[in-house]
C-alpha positions in Angstrom: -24.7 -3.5 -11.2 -26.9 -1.0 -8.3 -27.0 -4.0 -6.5 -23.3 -4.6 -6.6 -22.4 -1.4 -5.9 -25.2 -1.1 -2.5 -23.3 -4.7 -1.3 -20.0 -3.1 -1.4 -20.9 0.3 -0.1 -22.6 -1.9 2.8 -19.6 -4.2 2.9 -17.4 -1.6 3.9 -18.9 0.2 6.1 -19.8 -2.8 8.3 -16.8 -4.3 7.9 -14.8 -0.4 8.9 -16.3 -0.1 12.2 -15.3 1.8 15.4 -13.6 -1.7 16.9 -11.3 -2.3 13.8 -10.5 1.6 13.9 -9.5 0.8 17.1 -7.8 -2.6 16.6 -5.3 -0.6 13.4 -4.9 2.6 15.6 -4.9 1.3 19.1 -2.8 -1.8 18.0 -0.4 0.8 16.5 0.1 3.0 19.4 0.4 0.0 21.1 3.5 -1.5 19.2 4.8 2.3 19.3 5.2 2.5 22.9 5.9 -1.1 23.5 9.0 -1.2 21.4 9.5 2.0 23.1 9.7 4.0 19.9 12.0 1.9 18.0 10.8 2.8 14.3 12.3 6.6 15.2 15.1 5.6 17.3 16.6 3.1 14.7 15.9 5.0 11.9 19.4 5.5 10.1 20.3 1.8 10.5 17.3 0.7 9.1 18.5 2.9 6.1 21.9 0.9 6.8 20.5 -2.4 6.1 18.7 -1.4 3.0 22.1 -0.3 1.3 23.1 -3.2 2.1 25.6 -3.1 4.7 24.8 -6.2 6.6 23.8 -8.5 3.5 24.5 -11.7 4.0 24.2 -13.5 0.4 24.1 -17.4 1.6 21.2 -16.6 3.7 17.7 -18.0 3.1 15.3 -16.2 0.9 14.6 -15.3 -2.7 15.1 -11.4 -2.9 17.6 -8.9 -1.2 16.4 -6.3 1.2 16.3 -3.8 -1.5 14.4 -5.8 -3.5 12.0 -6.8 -0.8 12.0 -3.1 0.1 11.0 -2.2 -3.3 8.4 -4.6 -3.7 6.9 -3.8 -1.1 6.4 0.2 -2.3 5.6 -0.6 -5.8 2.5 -1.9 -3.9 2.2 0.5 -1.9 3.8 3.1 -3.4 1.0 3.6 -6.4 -2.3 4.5 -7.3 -3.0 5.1 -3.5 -0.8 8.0 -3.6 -1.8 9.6 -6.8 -5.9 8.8 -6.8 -6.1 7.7 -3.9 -5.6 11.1 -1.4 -7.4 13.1 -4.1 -10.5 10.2 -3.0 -9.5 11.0 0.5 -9.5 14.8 0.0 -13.2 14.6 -1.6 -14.8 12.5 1.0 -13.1 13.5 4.1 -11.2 17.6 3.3 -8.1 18.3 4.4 -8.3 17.1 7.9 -8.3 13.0 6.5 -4.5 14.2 5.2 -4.0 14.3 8.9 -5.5 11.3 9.9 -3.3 9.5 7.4 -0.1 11.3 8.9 -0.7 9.8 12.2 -2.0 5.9 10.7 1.1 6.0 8.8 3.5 6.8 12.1 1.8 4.3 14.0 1.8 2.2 10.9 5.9 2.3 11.0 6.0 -0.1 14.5 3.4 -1.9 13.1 5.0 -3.1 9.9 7.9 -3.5 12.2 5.9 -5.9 14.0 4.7 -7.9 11.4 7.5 -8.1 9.3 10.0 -9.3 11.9 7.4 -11.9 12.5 7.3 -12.6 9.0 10.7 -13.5 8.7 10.6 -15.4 12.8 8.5 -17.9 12.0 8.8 -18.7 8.4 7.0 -21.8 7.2 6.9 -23.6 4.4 4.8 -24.4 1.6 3.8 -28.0 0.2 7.2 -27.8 -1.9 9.5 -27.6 1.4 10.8 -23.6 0.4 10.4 -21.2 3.0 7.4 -18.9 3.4 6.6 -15.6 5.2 3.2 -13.6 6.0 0.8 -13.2 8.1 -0.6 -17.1 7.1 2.4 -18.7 8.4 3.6 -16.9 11.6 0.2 -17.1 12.5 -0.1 -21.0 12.3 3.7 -21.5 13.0 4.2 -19.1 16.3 0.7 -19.3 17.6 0.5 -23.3 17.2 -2.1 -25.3 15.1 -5.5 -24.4 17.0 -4.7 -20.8 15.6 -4.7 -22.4 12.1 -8.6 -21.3 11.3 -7.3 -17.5 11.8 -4.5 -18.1 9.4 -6.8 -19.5 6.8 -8.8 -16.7 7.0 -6.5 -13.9 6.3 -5.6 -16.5 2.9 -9.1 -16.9 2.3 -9.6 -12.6 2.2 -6.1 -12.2 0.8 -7.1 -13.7 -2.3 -10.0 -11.0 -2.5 -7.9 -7.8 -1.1 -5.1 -8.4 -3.6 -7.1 -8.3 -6.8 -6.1 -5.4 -9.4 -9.4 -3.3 -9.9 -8.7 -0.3 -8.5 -5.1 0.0 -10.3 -6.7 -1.6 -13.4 -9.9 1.0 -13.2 -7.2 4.6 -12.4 -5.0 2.9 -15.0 -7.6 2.7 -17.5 -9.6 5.9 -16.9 -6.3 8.0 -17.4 -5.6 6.4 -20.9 -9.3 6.8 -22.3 -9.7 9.9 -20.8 -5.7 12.0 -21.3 -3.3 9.5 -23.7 -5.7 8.2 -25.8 -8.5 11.0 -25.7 -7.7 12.3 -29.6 -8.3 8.9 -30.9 -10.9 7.7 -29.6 -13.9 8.7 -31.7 -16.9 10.4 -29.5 -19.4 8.4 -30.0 -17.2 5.3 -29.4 -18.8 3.5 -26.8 -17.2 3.4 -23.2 -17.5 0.1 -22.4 -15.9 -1.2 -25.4 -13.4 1.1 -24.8 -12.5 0.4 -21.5 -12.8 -3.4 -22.0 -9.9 -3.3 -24.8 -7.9 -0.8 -23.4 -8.0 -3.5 -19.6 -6.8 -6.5 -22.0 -4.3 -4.9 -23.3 -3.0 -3.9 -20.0 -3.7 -7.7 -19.0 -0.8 -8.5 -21.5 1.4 -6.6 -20.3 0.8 -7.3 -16.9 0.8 -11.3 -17.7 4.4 -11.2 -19.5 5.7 -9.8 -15.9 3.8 -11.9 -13.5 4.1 -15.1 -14.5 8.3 -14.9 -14.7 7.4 -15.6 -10.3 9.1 -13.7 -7.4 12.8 -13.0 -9.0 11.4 -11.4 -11.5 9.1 -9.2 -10.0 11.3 -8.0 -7.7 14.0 -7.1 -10.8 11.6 -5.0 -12.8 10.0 -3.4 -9.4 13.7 -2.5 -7.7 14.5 -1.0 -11.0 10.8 1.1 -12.3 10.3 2.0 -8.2 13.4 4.4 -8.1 12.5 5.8 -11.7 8.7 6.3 -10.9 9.3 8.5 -7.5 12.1 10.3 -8.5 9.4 11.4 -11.8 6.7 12.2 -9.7 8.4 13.2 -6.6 9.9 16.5 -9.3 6.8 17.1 -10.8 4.6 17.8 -7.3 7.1 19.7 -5.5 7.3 22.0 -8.7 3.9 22.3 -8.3 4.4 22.9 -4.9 6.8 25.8 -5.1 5.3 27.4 -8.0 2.3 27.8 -5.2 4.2 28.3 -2.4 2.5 31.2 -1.2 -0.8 28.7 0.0 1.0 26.8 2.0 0.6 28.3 5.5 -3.1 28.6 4.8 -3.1 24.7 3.7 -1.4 23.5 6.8 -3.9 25.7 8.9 -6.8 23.6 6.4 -5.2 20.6 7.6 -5.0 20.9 11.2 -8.3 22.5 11.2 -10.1 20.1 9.8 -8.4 16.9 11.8 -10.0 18.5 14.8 -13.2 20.1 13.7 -16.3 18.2 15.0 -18.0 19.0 11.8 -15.5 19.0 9.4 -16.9 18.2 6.1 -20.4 18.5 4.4 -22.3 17.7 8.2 -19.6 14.9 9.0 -18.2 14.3 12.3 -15.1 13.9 13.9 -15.2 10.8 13.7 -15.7 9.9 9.7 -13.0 11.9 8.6 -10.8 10.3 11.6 -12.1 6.7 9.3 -11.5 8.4 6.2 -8.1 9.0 6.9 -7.0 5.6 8.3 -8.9 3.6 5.4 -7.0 6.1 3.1 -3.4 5.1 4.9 -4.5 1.4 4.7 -5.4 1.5 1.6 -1.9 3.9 0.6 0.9 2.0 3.2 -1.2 -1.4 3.8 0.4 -1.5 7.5 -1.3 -3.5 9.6 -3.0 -5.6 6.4 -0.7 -8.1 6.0 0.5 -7.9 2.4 4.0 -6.5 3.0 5.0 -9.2 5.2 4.2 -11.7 2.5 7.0 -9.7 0.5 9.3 -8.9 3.3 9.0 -13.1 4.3 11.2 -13.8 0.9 13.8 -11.6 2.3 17.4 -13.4 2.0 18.5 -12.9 5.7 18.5 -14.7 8.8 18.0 -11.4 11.3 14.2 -11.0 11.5 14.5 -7.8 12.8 16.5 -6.1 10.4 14.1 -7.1 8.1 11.3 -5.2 10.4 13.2 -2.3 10.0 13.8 -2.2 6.5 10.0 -2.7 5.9 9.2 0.2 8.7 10.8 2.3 6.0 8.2 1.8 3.7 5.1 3.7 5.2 7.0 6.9 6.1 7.9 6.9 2.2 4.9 6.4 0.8 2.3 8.6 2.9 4.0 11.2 5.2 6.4 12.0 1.5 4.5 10.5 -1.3 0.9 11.1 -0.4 1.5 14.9 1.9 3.1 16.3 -1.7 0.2 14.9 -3.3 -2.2 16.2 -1.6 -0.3 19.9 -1.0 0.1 19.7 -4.9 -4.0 19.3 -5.5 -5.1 21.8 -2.7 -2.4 24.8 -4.2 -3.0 24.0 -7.7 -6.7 26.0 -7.5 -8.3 23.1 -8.4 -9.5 21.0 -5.1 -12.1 24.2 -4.1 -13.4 24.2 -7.9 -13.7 20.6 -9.3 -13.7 18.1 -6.0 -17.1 17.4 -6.1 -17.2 16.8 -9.8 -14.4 14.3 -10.1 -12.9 11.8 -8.2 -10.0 10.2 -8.0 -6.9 10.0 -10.4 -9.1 12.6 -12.5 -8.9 15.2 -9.5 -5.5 15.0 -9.8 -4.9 15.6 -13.5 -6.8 18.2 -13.3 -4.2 19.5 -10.8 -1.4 18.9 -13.1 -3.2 20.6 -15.5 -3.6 23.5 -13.8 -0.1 23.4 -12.8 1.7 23.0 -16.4 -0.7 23.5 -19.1 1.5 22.0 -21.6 2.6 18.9 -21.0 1.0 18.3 -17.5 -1.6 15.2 -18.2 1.0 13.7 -20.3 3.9 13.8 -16.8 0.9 12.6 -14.9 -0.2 9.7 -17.6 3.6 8.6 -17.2 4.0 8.3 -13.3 0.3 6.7 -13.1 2.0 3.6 -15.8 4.6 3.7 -13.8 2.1 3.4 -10.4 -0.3 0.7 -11.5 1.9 -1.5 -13.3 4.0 -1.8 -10.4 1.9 -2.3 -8.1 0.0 -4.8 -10.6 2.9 -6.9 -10.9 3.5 -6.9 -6.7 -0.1 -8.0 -5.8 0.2 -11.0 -7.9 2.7 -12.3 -6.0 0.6 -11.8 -2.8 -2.4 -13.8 -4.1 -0.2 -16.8 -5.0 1.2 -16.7 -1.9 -2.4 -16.9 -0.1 -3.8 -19.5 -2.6 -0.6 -22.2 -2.3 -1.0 -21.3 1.9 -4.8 -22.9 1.5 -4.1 -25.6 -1.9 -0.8 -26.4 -2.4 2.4 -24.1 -3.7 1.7 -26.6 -7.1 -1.4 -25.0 -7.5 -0.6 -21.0 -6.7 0.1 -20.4 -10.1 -3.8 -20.8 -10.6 -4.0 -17.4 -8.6 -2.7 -15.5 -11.8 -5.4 -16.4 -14.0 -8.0 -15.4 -11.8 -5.9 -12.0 -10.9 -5.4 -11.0 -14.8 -9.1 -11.4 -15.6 -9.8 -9.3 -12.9 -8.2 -6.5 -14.4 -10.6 -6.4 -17.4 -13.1 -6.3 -14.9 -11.5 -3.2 -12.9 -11.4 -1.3 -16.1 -15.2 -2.1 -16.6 -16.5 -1.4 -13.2 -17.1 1.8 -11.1 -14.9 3.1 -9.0 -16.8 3.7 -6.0 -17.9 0.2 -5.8 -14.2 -1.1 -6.4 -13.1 1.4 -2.9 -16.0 0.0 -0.8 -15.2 -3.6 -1.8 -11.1 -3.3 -1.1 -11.7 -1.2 2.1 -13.8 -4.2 3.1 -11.8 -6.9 2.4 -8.5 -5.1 3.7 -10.6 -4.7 7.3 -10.9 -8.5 6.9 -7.7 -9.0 6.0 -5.8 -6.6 9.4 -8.1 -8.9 11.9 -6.0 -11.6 11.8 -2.7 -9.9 11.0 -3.1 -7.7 14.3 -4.1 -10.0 16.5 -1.6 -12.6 15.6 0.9 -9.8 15.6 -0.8 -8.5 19.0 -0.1 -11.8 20.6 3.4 -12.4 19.3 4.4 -9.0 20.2 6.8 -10.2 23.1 8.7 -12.4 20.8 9.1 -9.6 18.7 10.7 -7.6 21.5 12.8 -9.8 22.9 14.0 -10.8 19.3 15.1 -6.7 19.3 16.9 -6.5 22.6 19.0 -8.9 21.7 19.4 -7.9 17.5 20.7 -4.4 18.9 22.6 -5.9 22.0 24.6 -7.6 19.2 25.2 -5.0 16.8 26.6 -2.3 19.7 29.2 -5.2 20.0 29.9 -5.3 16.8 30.0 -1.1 15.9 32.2 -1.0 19.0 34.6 -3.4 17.4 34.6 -1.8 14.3 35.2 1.3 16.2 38.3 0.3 18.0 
């Protein structure tokens, strides 16, 4: 198991190097400026086309925009943004909150990018029905010699999109807050942990294996529930310490720019810790959301670019800044940071914060987080394996992906971080520079797209 854990701590941090830093940042900034900031000046009608106003219900696809949205965020939208800014916090302080701001605007034109593209150049799988990620406009708008890069990202997909980390937050709050009275002392953890992952395997299994439609049912209605929950409980917590906030935000912007920021580190590491972080949280620029987005039933590419845009500003400039405002003005991130990691950093905050009741709100929106984003990432992995085998044999994926849970809940956590950061940075070197080189498709695609709808708001105008 040492061994394991010193190959994924050595995984990730060759694989999280200064030129992918650059490749996610740079390649962000450069989508930014190139759609001359389209994610911020088409804001509201992206919100437009996710209530549905331009639905079109014989187009092709499997899943509405809202549904697409939705799926999207429960896998984003999850475990990242409750354990996984207090793991931020810990290894990087206040200034990797920061860091993740600015990832996550860039992040905005780059799921833009992608997502269009997604929905572009659809292919299709062995079966003949239509396709989208990273995998097929890859092979289908770069041309068959670009095929090797395509299989690839399928090849680290299937590795990126496993459920450990959800599986191992998941588990650690039951054992540890729901379950905690019941479980005798001397029970042994292992155990423990093993039967507490299969039964979440069940209940993960009766969702997945209902396909797409389904997954996008249960995830468009638990999404709104699970962020409207959470989204209460932190900004109570907020306001009930809203005194620390100035000296937070000074934290914050201190630390971004302090050249030895935390425990010796440089500049640098918490600039990494804070874009692995908004990977890891948002996923823009990995590839996973334009799988989802691809399913989308409409035949405008870029209004499905700007519905998925939506998806990083929610989940790490809302869902992860009141996370991480809640944990540093609970009292808690100065006293316990170093002693626990994680989703246990954060109960402790809530805790802190409501003394009754608090671990119990928290155990709630963490099911809430990691089933939904455990039911999303199946449909990811199936997608990759029927890309490289066959869409007869995708369904193989699942039975891989629920055993893996059992083996999250067993495993550290530290060694389940390094291995995803690592497989992620495998997974955004195809996805960006496919992405990269379609860009001017992409743009055109937009000057036209809006072109058209100023003809048609005019009309409806006069």
């Amino acid at each position: 198991m040492d061994l394991f854990q010193r190959f994924c701590a050595g995984f990730s941090a060759l694989a999280w190097g200064t030129p992918l830093l650059v490749l996610l940042l740079g390649g962000g900034l450069f989508f930014t400026i190139y759609s001359r900031f389209l994610p911020f000046r088409y804001f509201k009608h992206a919100i437009d086309v996710l209530r549905g106003k331009y639905d079109d219900p014989d187009a092709e696809g499997d899943i509405d925009h809202y549904e697409a949205l939705s799926g999207a965020i429960a896998a984003t939208v999850g475990m990242g943004n409750i354990s996984g800014v207090a793991v931020a916090l810990v290894a990087g302080g206040p200034g990797a909150l920061f860091w993740m701001w600015i990832s996550a605007l860039l992040g905005m034109a780059t799921k833009f990018f992608t997502c269009t593209l997604s929905v572009m150049y659809r292919g299709h799988d062995s079966h003949g029905h239509a396709e989208g990620g990273p995998m097929y406009f890859i092979e289908e708008g770069l041309g068959k010699k670009w095929k090797p890069l395509a299989v690839f990202f399928a090849l680290a997909g299937l590795f990126g999109v496993t459920p450990m980390f959800q599986a191992n937050q998941l588990t650690e709050v039951l054992r540890t807050v729901v379950f905690v009275e019941v479980i005798p002392a001397e029970a042994n953890i292992h155990l423990v942990n093993f039967i507490i992952g299969m039964v979440i395997l069940v209940l993960v299994s009766i969702v997945i294996f209902g396909g797409i439609e389904r997954i996008g049912t249960v995830a468009g209605k638990l999404v709104p529930v699970m962020v409207v929950i959470y989204v209460v409980a932190v900004l109570t917590m907020i306001v009930m310490n809203v005194e620390k906030l100035p000296g937070i935000i000074d934290d914050i912007f201190e630390g971004a720019f302090n050249f030895r920021s935390v425990g010796g580190g440089a500049l640098g590491a918490v600039i990494m810790i804070g874009a692995k972080r908004a990977a890891f949280s948002n996923e823009a620029g990995i590839g996973t959301a334009p799988m989802m987005h691809g399913a989308a039933k409409t035949d405008e590419p870029v209004r499905e670019g700007l519905v998925a845009m939506i998806g990083p500003f929610i989940d790490t400039i809302v869902v992860c800044t009141m996370t991480a405002l809640a944990i540093m003005s609970s009292g808690v991130y100065d006293q316990t940071a170093k002693k626990v990691d994680g989703v246990l950093l954060t109960t402790e905050a809530f805790k802190a914060a409501f003394p009754v009741g608090g671990a119990g709100v928290l155990s709630v929106c963490v099911l809430f987080f990691a089933l939904t984003t455990l039911f999303s990432f199946s449909y990811y992995g199936t997608k990759c394996l029927g890309y490289l085998i066959g869409a007869d044999k995708k369904h193989y994926f699942n039975y891989f992906y629920v055993c893996m849970i059992v083996v999250g809940a067993m495993i550290k956590l530290e060694a389940i971080i390094n291995l995803i950061d690592g497989v992620y940075a495998t997974m955004a070197i195809p996805t960006m520079v496919g992405a990269l080189l379609l860009s001017p498709k992409v743009r055109q695609a937009s000057i036209d797209y809006f072109e058209r709808m100023d003809k048609i708001d005019y009309k409806r105008r006069y």
